[in-house]
VOGU-3710 file (C-alpha; in Angstrom, 3 decimals, decimal comma):
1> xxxxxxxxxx> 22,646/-0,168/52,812  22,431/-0,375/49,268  19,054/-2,152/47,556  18,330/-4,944/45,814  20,079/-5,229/41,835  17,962/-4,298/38,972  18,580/-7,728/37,332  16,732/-9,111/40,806  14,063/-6,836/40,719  13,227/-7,613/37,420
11> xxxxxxxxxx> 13,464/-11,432/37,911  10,892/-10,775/41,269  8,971/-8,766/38,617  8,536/-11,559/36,260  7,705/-14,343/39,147  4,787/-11,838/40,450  3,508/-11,793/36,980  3,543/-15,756/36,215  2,189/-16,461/39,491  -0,906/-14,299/38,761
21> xxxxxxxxxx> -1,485/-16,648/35,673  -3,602/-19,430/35,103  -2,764/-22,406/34,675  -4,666/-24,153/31,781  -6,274/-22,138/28,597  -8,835/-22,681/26,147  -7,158/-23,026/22,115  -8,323/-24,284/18,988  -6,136/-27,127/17,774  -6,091/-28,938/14,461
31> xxxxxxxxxx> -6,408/-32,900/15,694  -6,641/-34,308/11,784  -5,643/-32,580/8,326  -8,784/-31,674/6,943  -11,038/-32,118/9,507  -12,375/-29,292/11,729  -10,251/-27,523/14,921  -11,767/-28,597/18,234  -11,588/-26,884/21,251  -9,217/-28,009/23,887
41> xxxxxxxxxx> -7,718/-27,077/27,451  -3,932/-26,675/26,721  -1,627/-26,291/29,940  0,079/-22,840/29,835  4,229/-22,640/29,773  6,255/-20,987/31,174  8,318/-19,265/28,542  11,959/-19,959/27,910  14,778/-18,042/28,075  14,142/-15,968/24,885
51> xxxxxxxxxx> 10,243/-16,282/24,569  7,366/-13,737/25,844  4,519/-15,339/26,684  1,345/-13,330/24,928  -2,059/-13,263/25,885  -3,980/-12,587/22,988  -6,241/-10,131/22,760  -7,084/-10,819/18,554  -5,402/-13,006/15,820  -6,282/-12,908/12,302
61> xxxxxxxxxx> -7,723/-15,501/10,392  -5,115/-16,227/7,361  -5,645/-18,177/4,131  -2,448/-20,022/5,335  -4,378/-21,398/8,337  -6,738/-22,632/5,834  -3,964/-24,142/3,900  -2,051/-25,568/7,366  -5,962/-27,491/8,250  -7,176/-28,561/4,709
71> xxxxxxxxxx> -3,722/-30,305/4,609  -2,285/-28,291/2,070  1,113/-27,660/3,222  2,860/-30,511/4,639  4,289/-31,653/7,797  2,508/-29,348/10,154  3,216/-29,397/14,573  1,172/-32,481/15,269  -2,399/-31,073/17,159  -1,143/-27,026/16,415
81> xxxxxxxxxx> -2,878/-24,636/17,269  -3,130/-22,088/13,773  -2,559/-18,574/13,984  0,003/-16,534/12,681  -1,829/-12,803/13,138  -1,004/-12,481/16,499  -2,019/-9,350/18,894  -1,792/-9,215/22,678  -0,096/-8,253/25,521  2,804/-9,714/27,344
91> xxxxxxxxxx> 2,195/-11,292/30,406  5,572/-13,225/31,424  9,055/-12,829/30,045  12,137/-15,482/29,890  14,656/-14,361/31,754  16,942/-13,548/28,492  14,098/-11,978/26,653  14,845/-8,318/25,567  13,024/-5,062/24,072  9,956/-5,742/26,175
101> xxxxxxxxxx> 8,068/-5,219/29,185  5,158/-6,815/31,076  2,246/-5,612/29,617  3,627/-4,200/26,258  1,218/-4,737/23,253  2,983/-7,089/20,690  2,204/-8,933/17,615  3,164/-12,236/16,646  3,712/-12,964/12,896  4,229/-15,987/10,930
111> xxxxxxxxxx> 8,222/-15,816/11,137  8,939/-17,869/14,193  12,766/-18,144/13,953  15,365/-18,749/12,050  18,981/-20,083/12,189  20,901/-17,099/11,770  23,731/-18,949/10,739  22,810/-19,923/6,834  23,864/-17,823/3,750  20,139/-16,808/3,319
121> xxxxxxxxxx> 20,411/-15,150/7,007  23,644/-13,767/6,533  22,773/-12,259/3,171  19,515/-10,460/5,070  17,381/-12,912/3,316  15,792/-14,710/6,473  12,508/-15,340/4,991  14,443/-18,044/2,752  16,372/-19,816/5,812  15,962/-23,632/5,383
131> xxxxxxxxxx> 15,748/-24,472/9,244  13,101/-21,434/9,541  10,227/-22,041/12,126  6,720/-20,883/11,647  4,133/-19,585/13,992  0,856/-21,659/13,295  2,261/-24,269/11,762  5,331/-25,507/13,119  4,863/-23,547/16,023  1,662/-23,093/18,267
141> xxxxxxxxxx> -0,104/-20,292/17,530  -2,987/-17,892/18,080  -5,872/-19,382/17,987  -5,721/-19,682/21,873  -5,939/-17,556/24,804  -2,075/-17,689/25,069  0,716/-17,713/22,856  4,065/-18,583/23,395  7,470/-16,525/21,170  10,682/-15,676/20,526
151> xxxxxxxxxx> 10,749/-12,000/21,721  13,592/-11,388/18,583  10,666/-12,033/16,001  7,871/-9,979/17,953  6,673/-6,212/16,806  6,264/-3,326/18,754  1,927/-2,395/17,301  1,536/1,061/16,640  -1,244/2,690/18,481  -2,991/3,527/16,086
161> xxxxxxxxxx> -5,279/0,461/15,739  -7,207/-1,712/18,156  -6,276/-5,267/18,390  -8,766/-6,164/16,276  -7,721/-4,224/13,567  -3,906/-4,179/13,830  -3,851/-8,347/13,667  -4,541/-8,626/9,770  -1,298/-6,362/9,432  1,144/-9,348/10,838
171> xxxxxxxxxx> 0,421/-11,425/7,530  -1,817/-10,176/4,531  -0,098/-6,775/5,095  3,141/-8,164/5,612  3,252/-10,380/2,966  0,997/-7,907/0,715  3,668/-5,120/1,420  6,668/-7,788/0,545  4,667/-8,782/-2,805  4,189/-5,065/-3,352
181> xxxxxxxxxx> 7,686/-4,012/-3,043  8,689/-6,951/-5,513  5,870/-5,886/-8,071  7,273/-1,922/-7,463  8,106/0,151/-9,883  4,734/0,157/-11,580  2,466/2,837/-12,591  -0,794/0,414/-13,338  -0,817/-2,406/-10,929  -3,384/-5,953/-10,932
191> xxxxxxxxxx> -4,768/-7,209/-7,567  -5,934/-11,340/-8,599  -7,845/-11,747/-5,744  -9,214/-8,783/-3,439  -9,279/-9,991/0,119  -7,193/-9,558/3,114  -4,305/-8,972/1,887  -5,079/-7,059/-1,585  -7,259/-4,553/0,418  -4,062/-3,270/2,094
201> xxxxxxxxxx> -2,371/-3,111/-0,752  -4,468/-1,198/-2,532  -4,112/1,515/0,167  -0,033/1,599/0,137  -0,323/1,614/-4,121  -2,659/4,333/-3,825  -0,656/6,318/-1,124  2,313/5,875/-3,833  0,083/7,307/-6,952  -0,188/3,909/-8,424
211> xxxxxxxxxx> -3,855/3,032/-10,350  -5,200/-0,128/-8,561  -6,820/-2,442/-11,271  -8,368/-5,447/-8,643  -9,603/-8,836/-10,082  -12,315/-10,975/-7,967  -13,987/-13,932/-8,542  -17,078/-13,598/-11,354  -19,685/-11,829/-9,558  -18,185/-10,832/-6,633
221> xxxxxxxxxx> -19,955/-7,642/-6,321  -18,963/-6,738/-2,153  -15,270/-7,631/-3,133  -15,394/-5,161/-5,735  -17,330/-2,200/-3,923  -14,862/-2,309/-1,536  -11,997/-1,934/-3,518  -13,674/0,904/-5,705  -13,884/2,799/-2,402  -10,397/2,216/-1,888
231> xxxxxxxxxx> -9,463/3,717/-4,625  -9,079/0,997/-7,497  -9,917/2,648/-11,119  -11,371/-0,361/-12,881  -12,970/-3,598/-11,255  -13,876/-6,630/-12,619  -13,925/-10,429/-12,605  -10,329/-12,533/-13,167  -11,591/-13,741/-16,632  -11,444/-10,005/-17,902
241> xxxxxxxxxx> -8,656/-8,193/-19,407  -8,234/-4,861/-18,113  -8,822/-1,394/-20,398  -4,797/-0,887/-19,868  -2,394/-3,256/-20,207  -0,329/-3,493/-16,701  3,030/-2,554/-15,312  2,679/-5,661/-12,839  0,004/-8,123/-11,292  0,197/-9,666/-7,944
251> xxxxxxxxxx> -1,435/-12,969/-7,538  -3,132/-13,615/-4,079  -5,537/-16,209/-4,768  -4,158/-19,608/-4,486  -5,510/-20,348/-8,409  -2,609/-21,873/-11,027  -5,185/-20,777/-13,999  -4,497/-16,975/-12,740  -1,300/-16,921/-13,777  -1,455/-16,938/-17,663
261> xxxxxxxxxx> -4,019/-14,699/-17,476  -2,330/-12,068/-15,362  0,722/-12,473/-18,052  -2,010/-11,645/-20,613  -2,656/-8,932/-19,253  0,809/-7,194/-18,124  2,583/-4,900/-20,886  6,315/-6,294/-22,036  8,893/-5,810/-19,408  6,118/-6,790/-16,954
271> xxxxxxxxxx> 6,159/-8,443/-13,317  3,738/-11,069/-11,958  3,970/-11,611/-8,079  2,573/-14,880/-6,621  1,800/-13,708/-3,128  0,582/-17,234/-1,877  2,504/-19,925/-0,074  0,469/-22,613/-1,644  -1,298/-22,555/-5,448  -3,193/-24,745/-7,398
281> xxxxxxxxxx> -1,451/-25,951/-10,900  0,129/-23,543/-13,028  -1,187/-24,642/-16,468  0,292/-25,117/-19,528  0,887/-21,714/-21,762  2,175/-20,759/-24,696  5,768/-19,183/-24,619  4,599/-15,790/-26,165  2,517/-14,945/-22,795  6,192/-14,862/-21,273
291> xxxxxxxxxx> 8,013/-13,227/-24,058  9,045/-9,693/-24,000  11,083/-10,165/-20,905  8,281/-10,769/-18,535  8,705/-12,082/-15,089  6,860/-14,502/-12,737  8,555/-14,287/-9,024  7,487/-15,813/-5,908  7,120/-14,715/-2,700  8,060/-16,212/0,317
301> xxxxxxxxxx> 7,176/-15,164/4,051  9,037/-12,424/5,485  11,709/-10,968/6,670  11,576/-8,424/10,112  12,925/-5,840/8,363  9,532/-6,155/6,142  7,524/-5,860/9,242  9,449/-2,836/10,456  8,711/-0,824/7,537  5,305/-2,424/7,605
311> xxxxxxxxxx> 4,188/-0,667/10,725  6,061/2,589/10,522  4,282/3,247/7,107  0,883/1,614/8,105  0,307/4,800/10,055  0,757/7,446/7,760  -1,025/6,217/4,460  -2,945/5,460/6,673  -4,246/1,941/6,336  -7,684/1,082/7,103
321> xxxxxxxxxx> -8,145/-2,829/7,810  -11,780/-4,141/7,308  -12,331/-6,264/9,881  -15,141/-9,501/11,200  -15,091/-10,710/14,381  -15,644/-13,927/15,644  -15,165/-15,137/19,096  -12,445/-17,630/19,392  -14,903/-21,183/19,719  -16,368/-20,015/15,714
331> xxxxxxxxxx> -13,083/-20,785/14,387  -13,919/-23,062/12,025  -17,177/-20,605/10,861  -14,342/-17,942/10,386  -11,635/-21,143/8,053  -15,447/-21,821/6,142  -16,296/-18,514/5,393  -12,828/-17,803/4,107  -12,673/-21,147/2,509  -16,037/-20,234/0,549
341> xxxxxxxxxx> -15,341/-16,627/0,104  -18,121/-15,235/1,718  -15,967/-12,586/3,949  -14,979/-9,055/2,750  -11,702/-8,202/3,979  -10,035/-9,960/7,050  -11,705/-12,196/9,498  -10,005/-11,807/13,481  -10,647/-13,916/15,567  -11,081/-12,617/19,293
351> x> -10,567/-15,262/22,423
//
């Protein structure tokens, strides 16, 4: 007598594993822009056809949050829950979802979805797609003990990290590693701002022979002992010109008056990257910092191909994320401490 179908056993297997699940969960939500998260009991769903539902085991703490709750970037999920540095484990699959198992570690970046219809997604150019979701903002994100996603946009974590230190590679190495390939070729390359994302950087330029030159706010002495020990040749504040003039500059501090001074300070022919999603004002310059065929670029989110390459090359430089912990109710000491720049590195946050 022949047994049951795969396609039942695996829809028995994914009933035994919701029904093990509770039903409500603790998450930081944002109930005003600019006022602080508070802690609420969210009831946990079931995920759709294409969605895994995570339980998170560590999500990063992203200047992007900051911008999503100081009200910085508009139109945000009304009450979301932040979080775009997603790690965890799957603990209930839609019945459609595909390339993973109950119990697989995953992480969750900030690319939601997309259309897959537009020119931008034809063209491979899905970070640019108009009707683009975002996980954090116009999606619910980590900052809870569940998360809810499209399995498509979900990464396979290599092993070689803990949670803890894998989350800060869904967004400032992501993005950092998009901004760096958009800055690339260049032999002498400026960090503006040496935080989470600039601190991974600074590994993959110096796995690729590039000098690191990193920029941090005046007297920001831990910022800058950390990047000396990974492997920047020159430190100093953002109001100083380097010894060499650069090949590029990346921008990752959300400060308009950074970029004339990063075009100062590039040779002719050279690249600025602005690796933020939100910036103060650009001020007014004089043409001549743009002569000589310089070029200021954006960059914006990320594509999965980025986050592919991400995580097959995190391993072999290797990259070393430097890491705080917080536990998930000191999410708001974790947005202040970024928001003041007291951390070094990333801040995780850990439910």
């Amino acid at each position: 007598m022949a047994g049951p179908a795969p396609g039942a056993d695996k829809a028995a297997a994914r009933r035994r594993a919701a029904s093990a699940l509770p039903r409500r969960m603790t998450a930081m939500a944002l109930g005003r822009a600019g006022g602080p998260l508070t802690p609420v009991s969210r009831r946990i769903e079931a995920p759709a056809a294409h969605q895994v539902l995570v339980r998170v085991a560590a999500c990063g703490v992203c200047r992007t949050d900051l911008h999503v709750v100081d009200g910085e970037l508009p139109s945000p999920k009304r009450h979301v829950i932040p979080g775009h540095e997603i790690v965890g484990r799957v603990a209930a699959l839609g019945s459609q979802a595909r390339g993973f198992a109950i119990g697989d570690r995953v992480g969750i970046p900030w690319l939601g979805s997309t259309c897959g219809r537009c020119r931008f997604c034809k063209e491979g150019r899905e970070n640019l797609c108009d009707r683009a979701m975002f996980t954090g903002y116009t999606l619910d994100g980590g900052y809870a003990e569940f998360a809810l996603a499209d399995a498509a946009y979900c990464f396979a974590m290599p092993s070689d990290y803990s949670d803890s230190d894998a989350a800060p590679l869904l967004c400032a190495g992501l993005i950092g590693y998009r901004a760096w390939k958009l800055a690339s070729p260049a032999r002498r390359l400026g960090l503006y701002g040496f935080g989470a994302a600039a601190h991974i950087v600074a590994q993959i330029a110096r796995h690729q022979g590039q000098e690191v030159y990193a920029f941090t706010r005046p007297g920001d002495r831990a910022a800058q002992r950390l990047a000396r020990e990974l492997g920047a040749v020159w430190t100093g504040s953002s109001d100083r010109k380097p010894p060499h003039a650069l090949d590029a500059a990346i921008i990752f501090a959300p400060v308009g008056a950074l970029v004339p001074r990063a075009l100062a300070a590039v040779a002719k022919g050279g690249t600025v990257v602005l690796g933020g999603i939100h910036m103060s004002t650009i001020p007014a310059m004089p043409y001549e910092l743009m002569w000589g065929e310089r070029v200021v670029r954006s960059v914006a989110n990320l594509t999965r191909a980025d986050g592919v390459e991400l995580l097959a090359l995190a391993p072999r430089v290797p990259i070393r994320t430097h890491v705080t912990t917080f536990p998930l109710a000191e999410a708001n000491a974790a947005l202040d401490d970024l928001r003041a720049g007291r951390l070094t590195g990333a801040a995780v946050l850990v439910p």
